[in-house]
C-alpha positions in Angstrom: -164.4 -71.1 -79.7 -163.1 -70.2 -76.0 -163.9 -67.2 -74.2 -159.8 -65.9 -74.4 -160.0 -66.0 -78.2 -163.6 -64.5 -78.0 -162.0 -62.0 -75.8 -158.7 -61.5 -78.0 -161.1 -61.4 -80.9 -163.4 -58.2 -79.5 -160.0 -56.9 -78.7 -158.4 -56.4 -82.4 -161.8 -54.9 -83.4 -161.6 -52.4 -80.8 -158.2 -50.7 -82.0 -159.1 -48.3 -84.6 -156.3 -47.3 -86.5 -157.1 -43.8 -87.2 -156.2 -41.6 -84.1 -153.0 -42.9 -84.1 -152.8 -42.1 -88.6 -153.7 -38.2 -87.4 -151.3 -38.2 -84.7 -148.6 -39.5 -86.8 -147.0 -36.7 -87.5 -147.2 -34.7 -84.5 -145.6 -37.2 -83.1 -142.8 -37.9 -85.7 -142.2 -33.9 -85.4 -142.0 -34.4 -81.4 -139.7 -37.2 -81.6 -137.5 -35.4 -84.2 -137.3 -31.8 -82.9 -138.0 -32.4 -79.0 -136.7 -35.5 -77.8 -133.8 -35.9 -79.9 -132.3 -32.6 -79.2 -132.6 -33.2 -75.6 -130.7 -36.5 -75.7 -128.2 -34.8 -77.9 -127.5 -31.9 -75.6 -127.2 -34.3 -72.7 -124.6 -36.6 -74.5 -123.0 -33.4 -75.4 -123.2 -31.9 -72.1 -120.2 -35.2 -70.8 -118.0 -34.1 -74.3 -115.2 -31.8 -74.4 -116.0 -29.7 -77.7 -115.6 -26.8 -79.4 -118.2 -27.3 -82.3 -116.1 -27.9 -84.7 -112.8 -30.3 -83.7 -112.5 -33.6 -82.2 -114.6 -34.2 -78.7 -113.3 -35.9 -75.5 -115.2 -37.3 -73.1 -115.1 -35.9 -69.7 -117.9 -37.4 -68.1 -119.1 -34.7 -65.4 -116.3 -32.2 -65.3 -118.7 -29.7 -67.1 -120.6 -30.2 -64.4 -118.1 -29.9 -61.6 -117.3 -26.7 -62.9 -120.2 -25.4 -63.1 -120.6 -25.8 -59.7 -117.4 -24.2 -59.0 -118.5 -21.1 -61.4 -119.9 -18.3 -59.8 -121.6 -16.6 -62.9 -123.4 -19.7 -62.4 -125.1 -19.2 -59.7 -125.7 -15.4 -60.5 -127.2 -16.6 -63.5 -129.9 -19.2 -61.0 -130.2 -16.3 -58.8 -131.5 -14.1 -61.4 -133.5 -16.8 -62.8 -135.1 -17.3 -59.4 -136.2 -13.4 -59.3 -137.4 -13.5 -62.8 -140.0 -16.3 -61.5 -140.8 -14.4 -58.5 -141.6 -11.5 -60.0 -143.3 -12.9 -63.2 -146.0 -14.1 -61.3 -147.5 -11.0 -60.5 -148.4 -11.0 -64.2 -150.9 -13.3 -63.2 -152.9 -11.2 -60.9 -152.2 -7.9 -62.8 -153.8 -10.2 -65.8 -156.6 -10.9 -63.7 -157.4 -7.8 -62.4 -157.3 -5.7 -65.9 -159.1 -8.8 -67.4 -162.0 -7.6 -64.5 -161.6 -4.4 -65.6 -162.1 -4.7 -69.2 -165.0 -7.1 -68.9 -167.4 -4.4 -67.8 -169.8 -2.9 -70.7 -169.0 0.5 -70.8 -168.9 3.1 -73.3 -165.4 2.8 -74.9 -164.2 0.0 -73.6 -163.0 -1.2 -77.0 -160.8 1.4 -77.3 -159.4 0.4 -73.4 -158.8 -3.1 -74.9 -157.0 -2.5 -78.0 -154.5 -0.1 -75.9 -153.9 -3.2 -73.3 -153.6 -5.7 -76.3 -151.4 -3.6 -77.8 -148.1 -5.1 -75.7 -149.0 -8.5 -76.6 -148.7 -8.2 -80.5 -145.3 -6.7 -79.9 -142.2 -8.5 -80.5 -139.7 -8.7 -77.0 -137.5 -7.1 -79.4 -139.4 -4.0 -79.9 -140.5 -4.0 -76.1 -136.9 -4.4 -74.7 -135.8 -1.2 -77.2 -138.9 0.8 -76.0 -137.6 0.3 -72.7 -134.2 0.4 -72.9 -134.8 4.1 -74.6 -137.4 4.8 -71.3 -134.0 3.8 -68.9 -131.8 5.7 -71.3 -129.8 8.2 -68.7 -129.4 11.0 -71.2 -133.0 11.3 -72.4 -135.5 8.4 -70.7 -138.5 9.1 -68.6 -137.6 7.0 -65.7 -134.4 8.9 -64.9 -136.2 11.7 -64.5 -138.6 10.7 -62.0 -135.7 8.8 -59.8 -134.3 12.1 -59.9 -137.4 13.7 -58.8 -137.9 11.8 -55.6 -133.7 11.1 -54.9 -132.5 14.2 -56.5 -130.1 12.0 -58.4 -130.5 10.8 -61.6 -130.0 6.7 -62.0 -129.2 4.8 -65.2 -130.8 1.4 -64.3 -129.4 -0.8 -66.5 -126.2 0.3 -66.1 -126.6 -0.7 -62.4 -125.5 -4.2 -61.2 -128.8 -3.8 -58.5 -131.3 -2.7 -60.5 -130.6 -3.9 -64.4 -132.5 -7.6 -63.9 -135.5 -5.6 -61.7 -135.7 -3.2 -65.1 -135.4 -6.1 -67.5 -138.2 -7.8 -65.7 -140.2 -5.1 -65.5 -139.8 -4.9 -69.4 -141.4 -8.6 -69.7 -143.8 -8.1 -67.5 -145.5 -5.3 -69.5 -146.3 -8.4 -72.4 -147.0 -10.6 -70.0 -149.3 -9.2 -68.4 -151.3 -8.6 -71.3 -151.2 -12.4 -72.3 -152.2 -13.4 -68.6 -155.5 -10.6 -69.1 -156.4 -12.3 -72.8 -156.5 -16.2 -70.9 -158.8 -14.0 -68.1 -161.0 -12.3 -70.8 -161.3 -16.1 -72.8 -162.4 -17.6 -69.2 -164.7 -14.7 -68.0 -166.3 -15.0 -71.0 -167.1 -19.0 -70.5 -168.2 -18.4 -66.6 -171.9 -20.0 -65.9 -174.4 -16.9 -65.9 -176.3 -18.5 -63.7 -174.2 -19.4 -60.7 -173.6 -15.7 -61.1 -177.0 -15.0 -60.8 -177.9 -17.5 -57.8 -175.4 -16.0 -55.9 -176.9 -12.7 -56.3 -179.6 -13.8 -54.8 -177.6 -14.5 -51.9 -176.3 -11.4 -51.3 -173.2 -12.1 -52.9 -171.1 -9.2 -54.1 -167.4 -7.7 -54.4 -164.7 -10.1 -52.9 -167.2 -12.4 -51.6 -168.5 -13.1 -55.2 -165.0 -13.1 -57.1 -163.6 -15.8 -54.6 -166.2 -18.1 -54.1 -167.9 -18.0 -57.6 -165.6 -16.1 -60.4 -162.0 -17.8 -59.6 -163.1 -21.2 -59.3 -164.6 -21.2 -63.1 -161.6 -20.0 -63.8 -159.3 -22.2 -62.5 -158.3 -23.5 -66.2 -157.2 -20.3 -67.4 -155.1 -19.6 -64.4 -153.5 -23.2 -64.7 -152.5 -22.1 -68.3 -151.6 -18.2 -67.2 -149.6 -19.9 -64.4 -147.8 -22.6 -66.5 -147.1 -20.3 -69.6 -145.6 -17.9 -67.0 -143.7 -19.8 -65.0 -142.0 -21.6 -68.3 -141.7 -17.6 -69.5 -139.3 -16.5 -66.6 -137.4 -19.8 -66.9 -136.7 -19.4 -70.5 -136.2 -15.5 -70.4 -133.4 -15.0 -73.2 -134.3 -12.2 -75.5 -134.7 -9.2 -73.5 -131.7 -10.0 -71.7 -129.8 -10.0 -75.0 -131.4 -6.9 -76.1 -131.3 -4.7 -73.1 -128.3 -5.4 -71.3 -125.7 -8.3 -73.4 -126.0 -9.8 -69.4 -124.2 -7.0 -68.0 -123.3 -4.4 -66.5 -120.2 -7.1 -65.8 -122.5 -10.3 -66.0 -124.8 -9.0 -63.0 -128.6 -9.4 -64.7 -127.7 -12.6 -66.8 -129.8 -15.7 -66.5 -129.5 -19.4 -67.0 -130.2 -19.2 -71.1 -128.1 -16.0 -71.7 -125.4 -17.9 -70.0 -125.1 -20.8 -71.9 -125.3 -19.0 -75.0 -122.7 -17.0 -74.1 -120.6 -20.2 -73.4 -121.3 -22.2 -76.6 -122.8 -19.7 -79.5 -121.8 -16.7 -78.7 -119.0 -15.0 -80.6 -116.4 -15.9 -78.0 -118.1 -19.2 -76.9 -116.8 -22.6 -77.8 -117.4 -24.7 -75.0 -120.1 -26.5 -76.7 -120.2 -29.2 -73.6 -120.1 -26.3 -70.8 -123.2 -24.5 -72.5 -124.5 -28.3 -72.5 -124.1 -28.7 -69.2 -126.1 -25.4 -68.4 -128.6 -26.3 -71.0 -129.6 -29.8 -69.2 -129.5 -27.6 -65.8 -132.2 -25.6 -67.3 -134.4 -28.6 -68.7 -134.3 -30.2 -65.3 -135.5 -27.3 -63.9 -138.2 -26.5 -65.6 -139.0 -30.5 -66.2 -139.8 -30.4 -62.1 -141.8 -27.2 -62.6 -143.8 -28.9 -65.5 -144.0 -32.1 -63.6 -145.6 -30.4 -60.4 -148.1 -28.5 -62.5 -149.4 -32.0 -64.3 -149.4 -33.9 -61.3 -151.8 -31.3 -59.4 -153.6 -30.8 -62.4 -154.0 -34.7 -62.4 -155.3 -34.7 -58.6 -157.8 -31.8 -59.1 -159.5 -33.4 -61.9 -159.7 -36.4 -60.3 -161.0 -34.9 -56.9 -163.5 -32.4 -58.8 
């Protein structure tokens, strides 16, 4: 027997079956409710179609237009302060996570009360703080009227409704960002800790140079699940202001399902279009993320 075929030989006995029989379905499910939907959207995105009639191909009018929209770029603008300012979730997160990782008497009770946002629906958080911006009986009227002497209902302002609606996510985010901390703080090595004691390091010293690097995975994830959070923001939006007052806090998702699902929207290939701007969007975010993730593993 030659060494090729002794070679091809070892080879087939090498493949075992099995990882690939448990993956399977995962991957049957990806394939079905991830990848197909995108390549639908984009065919969809060059059609001409109300949802229901015959479709025309345009090829990229939808997306000439959109360039010519400007609720469009309202929309990305908004989108673009919603990442911003959704990153100081991560170290709020980070410092509460600090905060409740001390053993202290009632502590517990501290946690549960900073869990609490987290096991909320958006929808519940978005009416809580819609009724805390309400202008005839919300708190934070009040205290703008303290300090300005005049009363302000912020999401009936075109400044300030996408600063308040942020502010609404950020309370849940936060709290997710400070559970990834709490899971990480609780994995650090004890006794790097301790052997930098002994060097005199304390305070600032110790949390940069020995706490955040062991926790550099949970502020990958925190970072990630955030980023992809602001991009996708849809619900609150919906809940607290229907995109206005006059289309001035919507985003990139409110906006396309304004165009194609919502009561009065049939362009199904416009909302397309917006859709696939979205995906690319976040595909370079993603894709930026792996990549460095790739690079520090391999450098570690």
């Amino acid at each position: 027997m030659t060494s090729g075929a002794i070679t091809r030989r070892r080879k087939r006995k090498r493949f075992d079956p099995t990882p690939w029989l448990f993956l399977a379905p995962a991957m049957i499910f990806f394939l079905v409710y991830v990848i197909f939907p995108i390549g639908q959207s984009i065919g969809i995105s060059f059609l001409e179609w109300d949802g229901l009639g015959e479709k025309e191909w345009v090829g990229l009018r939808n997306y000439r237009d959109l360039l010519d929209d400007a609720a469009f770029y309202v929309s990305l603008k908004n989108n673009l302060i919603w990442l911003v300012l959704y990153l100081l979730a991560i170290p709020a997160g980070l410092f509460l996570a600090l905060f409740l990782n001390q053993t202290v008497t009632g502590i517990r009770l501290y946690k549960s009360l900073f869990f609490f946002p987290f096991v909320i629906s958006n929808v519940v958080v978005g009416l809580i703080f819609s009724w805390f911006y309400a202008p005839d009986f919300g708190f934070m009227p009040k205290i703008i009227g303290f300090f300005t002497g005049q009363e302000i209902a912020v999401l009936a302002n075109e400044t300030l409704a996408t600063y308040g609606i942020i502010a609404a996510g950020l309370w849940p985010q936060i709290a997710y960002c400070m559970i990834l901390y709490l899971t990480g703080l609780n994995s650090i090595n004890s006794e790097l800790v301790e052997a930098a004691r002994l060097d005199n390091a304390k305070g600032f010293k110790m949390l940069w140079h020995v706490i955040l690097p062991q926790l550099r995975p949970a502020t990958f994830i925190a970072l990630v699940v955030t980023v992809i959070g602001a991009l996708r923001s849809f619900d609150l939006v919906a809940i607290m202001t229907v995109g206005g007052p006059w289309g001035s806090s919507r985003v990139l998702s409110y906006f396309m399902f304004e165009q194609s699902l919502s009561e009065y929207g049939t362009s199904m290939g416009y909302g397309a279009a917006i859709a696939v701007v979205l995906f690319a969007i976040m595909l370079v975010f993603i894709t930026v993320f792996i990549v460095r993730m790739i690079i520090q593993e391999r450098t570690a």
